[in-house]
C-alpha positions as a Python dict, from the first residue, in 0.01 Angstrom:
ca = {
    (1, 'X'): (0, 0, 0),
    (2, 'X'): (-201, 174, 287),
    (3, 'X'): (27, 462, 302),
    (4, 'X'): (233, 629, 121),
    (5, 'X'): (577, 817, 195),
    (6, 'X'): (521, 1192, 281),
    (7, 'X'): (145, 1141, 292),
    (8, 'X'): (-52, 1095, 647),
    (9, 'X'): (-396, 921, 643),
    (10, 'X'): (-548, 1025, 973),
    (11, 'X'): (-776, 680, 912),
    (12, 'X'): (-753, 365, 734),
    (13, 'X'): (-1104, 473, 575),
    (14, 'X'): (-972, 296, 245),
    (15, 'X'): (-876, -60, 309),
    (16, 'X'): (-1110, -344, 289),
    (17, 'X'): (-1208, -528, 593),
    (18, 'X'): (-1208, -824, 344),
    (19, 'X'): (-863, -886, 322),
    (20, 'X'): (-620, -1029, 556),
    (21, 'X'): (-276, -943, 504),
    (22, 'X'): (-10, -930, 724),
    (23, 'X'): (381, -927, 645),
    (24, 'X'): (602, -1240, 739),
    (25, 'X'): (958, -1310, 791),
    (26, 'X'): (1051, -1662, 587),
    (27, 'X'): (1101, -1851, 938),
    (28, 'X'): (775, -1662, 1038),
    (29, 'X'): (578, -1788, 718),
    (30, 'X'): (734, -2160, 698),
    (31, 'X'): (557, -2240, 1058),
    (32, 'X'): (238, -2122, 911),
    (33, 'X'): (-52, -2362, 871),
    (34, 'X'): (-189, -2229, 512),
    (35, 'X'): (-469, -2365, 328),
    (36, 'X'): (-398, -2473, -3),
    (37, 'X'): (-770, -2358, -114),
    (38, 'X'): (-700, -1988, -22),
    (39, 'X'): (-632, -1721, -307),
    (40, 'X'): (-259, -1652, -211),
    (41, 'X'): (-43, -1376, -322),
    (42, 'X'): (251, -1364, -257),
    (43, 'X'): (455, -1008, -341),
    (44, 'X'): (866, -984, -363),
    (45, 'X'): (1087, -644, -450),
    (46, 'X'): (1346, -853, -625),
    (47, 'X'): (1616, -604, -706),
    (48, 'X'): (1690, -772, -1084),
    (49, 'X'): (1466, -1077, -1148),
    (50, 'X'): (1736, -1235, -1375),
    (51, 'X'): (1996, -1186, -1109),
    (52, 'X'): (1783, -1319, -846),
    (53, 'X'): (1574, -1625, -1039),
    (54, 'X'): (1750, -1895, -854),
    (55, 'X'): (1713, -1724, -512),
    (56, 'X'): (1348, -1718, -594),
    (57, 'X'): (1311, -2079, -719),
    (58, 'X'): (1473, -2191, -436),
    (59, 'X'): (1291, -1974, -194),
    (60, 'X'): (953, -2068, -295),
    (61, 'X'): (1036, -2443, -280),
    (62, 'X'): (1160, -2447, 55),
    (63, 'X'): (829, -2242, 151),
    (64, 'X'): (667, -2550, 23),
    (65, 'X'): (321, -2309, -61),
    (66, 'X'): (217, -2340, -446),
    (67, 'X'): (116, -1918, -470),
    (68, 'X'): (-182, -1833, -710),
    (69, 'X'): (-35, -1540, -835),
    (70, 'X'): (317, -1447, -747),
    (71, 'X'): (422, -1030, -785),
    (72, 'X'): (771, -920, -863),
    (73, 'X'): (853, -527, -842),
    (74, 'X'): (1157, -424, -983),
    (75, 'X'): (1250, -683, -1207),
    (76, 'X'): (1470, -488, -1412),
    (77, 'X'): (1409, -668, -1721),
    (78, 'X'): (1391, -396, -2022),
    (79, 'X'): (1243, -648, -2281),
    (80, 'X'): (1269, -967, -2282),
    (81, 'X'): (1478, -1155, -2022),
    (82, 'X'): (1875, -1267, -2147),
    (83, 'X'): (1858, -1547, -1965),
    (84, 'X'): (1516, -1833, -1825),
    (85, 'X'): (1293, -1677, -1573),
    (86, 'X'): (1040, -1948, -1602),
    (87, 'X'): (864, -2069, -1291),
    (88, 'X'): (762, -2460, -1321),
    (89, 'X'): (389, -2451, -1285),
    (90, 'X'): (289, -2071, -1358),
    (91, 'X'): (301, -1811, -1658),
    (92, 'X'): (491, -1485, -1646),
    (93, 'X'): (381, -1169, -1773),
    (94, 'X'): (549, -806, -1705),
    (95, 'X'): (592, -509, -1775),
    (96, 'X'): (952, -382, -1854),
    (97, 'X'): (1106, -18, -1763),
    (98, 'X'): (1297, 218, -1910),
    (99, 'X'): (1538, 289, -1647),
    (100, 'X'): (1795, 94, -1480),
    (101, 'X'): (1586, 11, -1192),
    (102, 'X'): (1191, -48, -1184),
    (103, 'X'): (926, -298, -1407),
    (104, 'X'): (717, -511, -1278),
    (105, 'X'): (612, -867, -1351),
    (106, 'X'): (358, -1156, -1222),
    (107, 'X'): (372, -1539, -1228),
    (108, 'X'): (45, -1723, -1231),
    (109, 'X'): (-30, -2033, -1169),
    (110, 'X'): (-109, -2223, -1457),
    (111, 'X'): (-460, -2341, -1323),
    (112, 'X'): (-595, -2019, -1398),
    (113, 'X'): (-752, -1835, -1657),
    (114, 'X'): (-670, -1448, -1677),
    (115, 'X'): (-591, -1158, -1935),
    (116, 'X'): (-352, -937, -1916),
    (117, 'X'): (-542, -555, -1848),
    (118, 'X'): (-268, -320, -2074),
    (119, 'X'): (-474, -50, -2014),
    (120, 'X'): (-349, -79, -1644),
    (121, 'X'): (-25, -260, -1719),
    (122, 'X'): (220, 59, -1819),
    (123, 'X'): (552, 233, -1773),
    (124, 'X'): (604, 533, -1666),
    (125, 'X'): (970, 675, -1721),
    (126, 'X'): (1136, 727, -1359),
    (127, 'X'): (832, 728, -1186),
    (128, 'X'): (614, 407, -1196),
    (129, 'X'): (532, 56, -1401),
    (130, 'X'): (281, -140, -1336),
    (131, 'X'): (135, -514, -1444),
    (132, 'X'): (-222, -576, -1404),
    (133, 'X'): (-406, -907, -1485),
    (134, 'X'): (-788, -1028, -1448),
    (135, 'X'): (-808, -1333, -1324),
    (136, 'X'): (-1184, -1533, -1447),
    (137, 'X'): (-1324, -1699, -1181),
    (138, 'X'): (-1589, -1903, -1302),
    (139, 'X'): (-1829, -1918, -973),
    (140, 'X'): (-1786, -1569, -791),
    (141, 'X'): (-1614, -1226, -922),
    (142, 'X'): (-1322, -1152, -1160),
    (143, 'X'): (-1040, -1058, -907),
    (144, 'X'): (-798, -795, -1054),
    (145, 'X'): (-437, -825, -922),
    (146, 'X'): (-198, -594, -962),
    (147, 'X'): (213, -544, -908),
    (148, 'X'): (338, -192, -949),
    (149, 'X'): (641, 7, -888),
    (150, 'X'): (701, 358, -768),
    (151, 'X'): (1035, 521, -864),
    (152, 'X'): (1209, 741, -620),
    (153, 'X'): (1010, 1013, -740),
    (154, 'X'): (782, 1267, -578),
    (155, 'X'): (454, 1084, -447),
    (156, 'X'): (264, 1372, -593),
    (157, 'X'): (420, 1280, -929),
    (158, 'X'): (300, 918, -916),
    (159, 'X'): (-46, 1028, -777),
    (160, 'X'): (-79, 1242, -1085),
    (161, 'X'): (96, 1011, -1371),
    (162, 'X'): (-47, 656, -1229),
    (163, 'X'): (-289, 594, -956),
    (164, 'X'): (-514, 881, -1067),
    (165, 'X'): (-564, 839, -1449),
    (166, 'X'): (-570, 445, -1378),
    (167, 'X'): (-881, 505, -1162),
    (168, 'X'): (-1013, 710, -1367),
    (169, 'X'): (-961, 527, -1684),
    (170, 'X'): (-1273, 240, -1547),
    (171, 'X'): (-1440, 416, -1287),
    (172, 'X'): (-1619, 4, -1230),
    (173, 'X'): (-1243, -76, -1140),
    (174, 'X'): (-1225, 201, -900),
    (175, 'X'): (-1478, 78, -683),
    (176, 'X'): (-1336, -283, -680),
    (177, 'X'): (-1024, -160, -608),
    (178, 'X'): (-846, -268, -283),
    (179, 'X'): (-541, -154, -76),
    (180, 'X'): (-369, -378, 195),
    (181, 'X'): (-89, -388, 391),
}
């Protein structure tokens, strides 16, 4: 998320020069070489996760790449899902929504260790939900990973009902806090 709609960023003064990330077509992203030591995450807008599981389990199989943490935004699941949206090999956590559209929701591989940050992981009627997990890494830093989706609302409305009272909430997490794109 380096930029928003209706806002203009005359620099990219806010991204970190520590993270690659670049956005693939599936044909683009099968001929990759990728190391199976990297931190992957992968990030989908899924458009109903229950509608969609099977697209998704046969997506990532024919990808072949075993994703640390895998990101869903609008899952559309209001509580807890009708029918199985397991993954073989990860946990699922997410947040539900309100509305007809919107929620969020992660898979993580079952190799790691994390805990689910509610103060972060919210719902926001028509205008944003968000899941956010810690994931414990034993040698280096926690890394904090987060999936969340913006409504068609005003950007100024999710500015001022998510992203700023989130930052606010652990000012430690604001400065550990990274954008891509």
């Amino acid at each position: 998320m380096d930029k928003l709609p209706g806002q203009k960023f005359s620099t990219d003064d806010f991204l970190s020069d520590s993270i690659n990330s670049k956005y693939y077509t599936a044909g683009e992203f099968v001929s990759l070489n990728v190391s199976k030591n990297n931190f992957s995450v992968f990030h989908l807008n899924i458009a109903s996760l229950q509608k969609h599981i099977d697209d998704l389990r046969a997506f990532l199989h024919n990808l072949k790449v075993k994703f640390k943490i895998i990101c869903i935004s609008e899952t559309r699941l209001h509580d807890t899902p009708l029918i199985n949206v397991d993954i073989d090999g990860y946990s699922f956590v997410h947040t539900p929504t309100s509305s007809q559209c919107g929620g969020t929701g992660m898979y993580i591989s079952n190799d790691l260790e994390y805990e689910i940050l509610e103060e972060f992981s919210i719902s926001h009627h028509n205008v944003s939900e968000s899941t956010f997990v810690e994931i414990k890494n034993k040698n280096k830093k926690n890394i904090i990973v987060g999936a969340v989706y913006r409504h068609h609302s005003a950007v100024s409305e999710f500015l001022e009902t998510f992203l700023r009272p989130s930052l606010q909430k652990n000012h430690k997490t604001e400065q550990n806090l990274y954008f891509w794109r």
